[in-house]
C-alpha positions in Angstrom: 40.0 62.9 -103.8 38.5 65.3 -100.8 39.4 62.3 -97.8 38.0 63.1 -94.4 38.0 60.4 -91.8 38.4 63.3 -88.8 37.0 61.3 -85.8 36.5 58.0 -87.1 38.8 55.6 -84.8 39.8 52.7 -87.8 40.9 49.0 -86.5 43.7 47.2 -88.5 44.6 43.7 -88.0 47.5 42.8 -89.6 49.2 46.1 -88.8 52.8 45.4 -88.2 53.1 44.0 -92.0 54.8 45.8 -94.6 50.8 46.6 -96.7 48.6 47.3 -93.4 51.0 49.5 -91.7 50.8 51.7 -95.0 47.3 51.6 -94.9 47.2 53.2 -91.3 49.5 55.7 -92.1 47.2 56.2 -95.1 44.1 56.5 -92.4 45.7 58.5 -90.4 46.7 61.4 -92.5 43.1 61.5 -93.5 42.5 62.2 -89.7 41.5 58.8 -88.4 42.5 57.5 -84.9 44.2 54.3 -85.6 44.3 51.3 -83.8 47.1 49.4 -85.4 46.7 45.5 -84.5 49.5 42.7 -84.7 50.4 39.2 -82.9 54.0 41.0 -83.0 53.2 43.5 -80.7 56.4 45.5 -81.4 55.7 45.9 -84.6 52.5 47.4 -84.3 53.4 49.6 -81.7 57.0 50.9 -83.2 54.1 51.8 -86.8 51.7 53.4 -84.0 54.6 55.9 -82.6 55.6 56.4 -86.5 51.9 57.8 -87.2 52.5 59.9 -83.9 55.7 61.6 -84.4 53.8 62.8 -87.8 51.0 64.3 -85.7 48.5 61.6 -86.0 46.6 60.0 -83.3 47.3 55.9 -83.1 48.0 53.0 -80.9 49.5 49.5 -81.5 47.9 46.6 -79.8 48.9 42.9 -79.2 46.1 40.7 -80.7 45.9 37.0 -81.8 42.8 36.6 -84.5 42.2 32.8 -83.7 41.8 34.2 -80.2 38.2 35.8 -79.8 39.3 36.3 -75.8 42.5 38.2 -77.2 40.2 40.1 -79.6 37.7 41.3 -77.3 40.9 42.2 -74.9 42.4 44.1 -77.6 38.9 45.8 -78.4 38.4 47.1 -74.3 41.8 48.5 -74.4 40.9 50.2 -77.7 37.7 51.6 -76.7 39.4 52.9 -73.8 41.9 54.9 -75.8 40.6 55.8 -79.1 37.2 55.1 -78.3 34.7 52.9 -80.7 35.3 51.3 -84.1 34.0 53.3 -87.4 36.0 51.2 -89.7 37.5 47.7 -89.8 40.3 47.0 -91.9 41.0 43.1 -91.3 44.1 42.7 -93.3 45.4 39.8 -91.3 46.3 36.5 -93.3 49.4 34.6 -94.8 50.6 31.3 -96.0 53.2 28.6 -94.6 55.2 26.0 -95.9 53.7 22.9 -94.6 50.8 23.6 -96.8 52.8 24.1 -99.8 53.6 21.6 -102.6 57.2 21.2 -104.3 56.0 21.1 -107.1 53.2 23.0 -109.9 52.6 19.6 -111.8 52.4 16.4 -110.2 54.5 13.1 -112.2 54.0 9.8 -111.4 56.4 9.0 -108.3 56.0 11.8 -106.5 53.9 10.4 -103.7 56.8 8.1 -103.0 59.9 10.2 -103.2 61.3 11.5 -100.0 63.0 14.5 -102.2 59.5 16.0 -102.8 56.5 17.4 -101.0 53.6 16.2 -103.2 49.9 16.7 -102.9 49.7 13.6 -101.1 52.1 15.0 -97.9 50.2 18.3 -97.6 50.5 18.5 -94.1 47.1 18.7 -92.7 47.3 20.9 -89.8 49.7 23.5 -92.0 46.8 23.4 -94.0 44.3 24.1 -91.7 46.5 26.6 -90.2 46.6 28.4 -93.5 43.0 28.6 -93.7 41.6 29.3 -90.1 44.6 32.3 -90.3 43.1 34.0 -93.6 39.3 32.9 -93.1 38.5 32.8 -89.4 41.2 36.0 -89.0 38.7 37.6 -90.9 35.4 36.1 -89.2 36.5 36.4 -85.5 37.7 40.3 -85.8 34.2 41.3 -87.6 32.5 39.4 -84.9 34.3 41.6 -82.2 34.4 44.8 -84.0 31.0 44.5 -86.0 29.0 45.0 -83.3 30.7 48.6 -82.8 29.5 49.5 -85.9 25.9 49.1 -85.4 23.7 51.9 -85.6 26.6 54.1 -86.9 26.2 56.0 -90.0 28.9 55.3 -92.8 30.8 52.2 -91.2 32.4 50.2 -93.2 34.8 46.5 -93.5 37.2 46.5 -95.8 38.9 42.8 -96.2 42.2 41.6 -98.0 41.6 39.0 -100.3 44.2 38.1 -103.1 44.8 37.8 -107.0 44.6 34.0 -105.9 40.7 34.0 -104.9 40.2 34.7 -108.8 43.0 32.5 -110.2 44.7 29.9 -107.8 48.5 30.2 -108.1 50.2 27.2 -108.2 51.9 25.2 -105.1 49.5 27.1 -102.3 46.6 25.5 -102.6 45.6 26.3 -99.2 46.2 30.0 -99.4 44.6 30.2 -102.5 41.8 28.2 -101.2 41.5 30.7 -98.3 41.7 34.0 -100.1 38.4 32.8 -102.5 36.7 32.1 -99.2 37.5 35.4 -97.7 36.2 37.0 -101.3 33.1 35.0 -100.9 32.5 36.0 -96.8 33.0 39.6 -98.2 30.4 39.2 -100.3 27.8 37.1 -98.0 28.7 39.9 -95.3 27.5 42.6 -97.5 24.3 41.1 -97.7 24.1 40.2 -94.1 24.7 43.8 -92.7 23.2 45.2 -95.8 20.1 46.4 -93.8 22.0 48.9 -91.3 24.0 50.3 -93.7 27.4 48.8 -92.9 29.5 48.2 -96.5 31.7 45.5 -96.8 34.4 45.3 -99.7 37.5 43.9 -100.6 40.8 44.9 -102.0 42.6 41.8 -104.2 46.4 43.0 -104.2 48.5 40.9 -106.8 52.1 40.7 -106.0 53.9 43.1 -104.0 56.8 42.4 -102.2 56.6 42.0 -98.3 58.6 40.8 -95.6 56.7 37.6 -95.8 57.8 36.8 -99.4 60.9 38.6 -100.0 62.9 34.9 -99.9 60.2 33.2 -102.2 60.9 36.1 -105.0 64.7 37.0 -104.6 67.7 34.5 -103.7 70.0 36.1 -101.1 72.3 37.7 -103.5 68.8 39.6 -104.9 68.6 38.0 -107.8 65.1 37.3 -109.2 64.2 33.6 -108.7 62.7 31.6 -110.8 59.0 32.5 -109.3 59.5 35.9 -109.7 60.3 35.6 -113.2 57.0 34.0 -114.0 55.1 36.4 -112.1 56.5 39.2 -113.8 55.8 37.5 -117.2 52.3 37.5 -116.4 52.0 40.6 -114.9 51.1 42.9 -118.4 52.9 45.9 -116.0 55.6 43.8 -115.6 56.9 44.6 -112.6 55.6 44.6 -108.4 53.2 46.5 -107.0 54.5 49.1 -104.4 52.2 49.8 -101.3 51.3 53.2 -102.1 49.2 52.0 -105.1 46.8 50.5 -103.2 46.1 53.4 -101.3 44.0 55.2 -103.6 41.6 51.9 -103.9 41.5 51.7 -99.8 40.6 55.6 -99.6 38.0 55.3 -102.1 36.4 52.2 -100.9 36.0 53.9 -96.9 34.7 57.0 -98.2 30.8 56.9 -98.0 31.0 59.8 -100.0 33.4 58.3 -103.1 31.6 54.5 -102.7 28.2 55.3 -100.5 26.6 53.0 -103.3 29.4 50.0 -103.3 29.0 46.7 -101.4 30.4 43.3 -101.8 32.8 44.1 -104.3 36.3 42.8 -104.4 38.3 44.7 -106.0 41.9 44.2 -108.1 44.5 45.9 -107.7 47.0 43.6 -109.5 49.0 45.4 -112.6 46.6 43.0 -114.5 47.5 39.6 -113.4 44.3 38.4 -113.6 43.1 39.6 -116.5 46.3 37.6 -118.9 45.7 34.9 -119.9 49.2 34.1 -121.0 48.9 34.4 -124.8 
């Protein structure tokens, strides 16, 4: 694919994570300016001077995305240095414990043993916490960085949804829950910003293995666990996806020339998780 983003100053929330900080390194050798985005401000930055020392043109920014007054800060320091938005990558998001169950099945007794986190001690607040993080770290940065878009020719949203807005996985109902609204907001944001010609898509990655669930997949001696098994099984590749494959989707889905035509899609990019059914 003939890439050229030369020019085009791309916002990334979510940018000091393991999948985001490859897709501004992606950007950026395409010719974007970068504006790498990250509650963990180190992060972002230490990605930002990476990009640099290989010639490219990026900045990392501290940035909350339940905080619109920390967005808009983040977006005045941007537009000073890289000028504004083209493209917005919101790739923010994640899950926590206290909105997890113990459990995939429930048995009678489990909302009365103190050994196990049932459905019925879902901690509320971990669960809205879950969601406001994946959904409204999605609305609030579009409703910062949208308006730079306007009037622009070939501007685009990309979000991050998951495998899980398709299929729930089990024991994250929240997250799960999340990820199909973000799929669904891609989709009503299409239409909404359909008439000035800004695209909105989605990328659904299945399971690839990121700082944030490296001890949910592998025990400390790095031996499968039990999850990881299971995913694998289902996984017709049979193995984890590595962050370089979803760089071709990503590139294809900014490029007005590649996609000029695509809107509200969300797209797979799973090793065909969610196409198995399991027999």
């Amino acid at each position: 694919m003939n890439i050229d983003l030369t020019g085009k100053t791309v916002v990334i929330t979510g940018a000091g994570g393991v999948l985001c900080s490859a897709f501004a390194k992606a950007v950026a050798k395409e010719g974007a300016k970068v504006a790498l985005l990250d509650l963990n401000e180190d992060a972002a930055k230490g990605y930002a001077k990476e990009i640099r020392d290989e010639g490219g043109i990026a900045y990392g920014y501290k940035a909350n995305v339940l905080e619109k007054e920390s967005l808009l800060a983040a977006a005045e320091l941007i537009h000073k240095d890289l000028g504004t938005a083209d493209i917005l990558i919101n790739g923010a998001g994640g899950n926590n414990k206290r909105a997890n169950t113990d459990k995939e099945y429930y048995f009678e007794g489990d909302e009365i043993s103190k050994d196990v986190v049932s459905f019925f001690d879902l901690d509320p607040e971990g669960v809205q916490f879950v969601f406001n993080l994946n959904f409204l770290g999605t609305l609030l940065p579009t409703q910062v960085f949208a308006k730079d878009l306007i009037g622009k020719k070939h501007a685009s949203i990309l979000n991050i949804s998951s495998m899980n807005s398709f299929t729930p996985l089990t024991k994250i109902p929240a997250y799960s829950g999340a990820k199909a609204a973000v799929s669904n907001f891609t989709k009503w944001l299409a239409v909404h910003f359909s008439k000035e010609g800004i695209r909105v898509n989605a990328i659904a990655p299945g399971f690839f293995v990121t700082a944030q669930n490296k001890d949910l997949l592998y025990t400390e001696d790095g031996k499968p666990t039990e999850r990881t098994e299971k995913i694998l099984a289902a996984t017709p590749m049979g193995r984890f996806g590595e962050p370089s494959e979803l760089i071709g989707t990503l590139l294809y889905l900014l490029d007005d020339d590649l996609s000029g035509f695509v809107t509200g899609t969300v797209i797979p990019v799973d090793g065909g998780f969610s196409a198995y059914s399991g027999v």
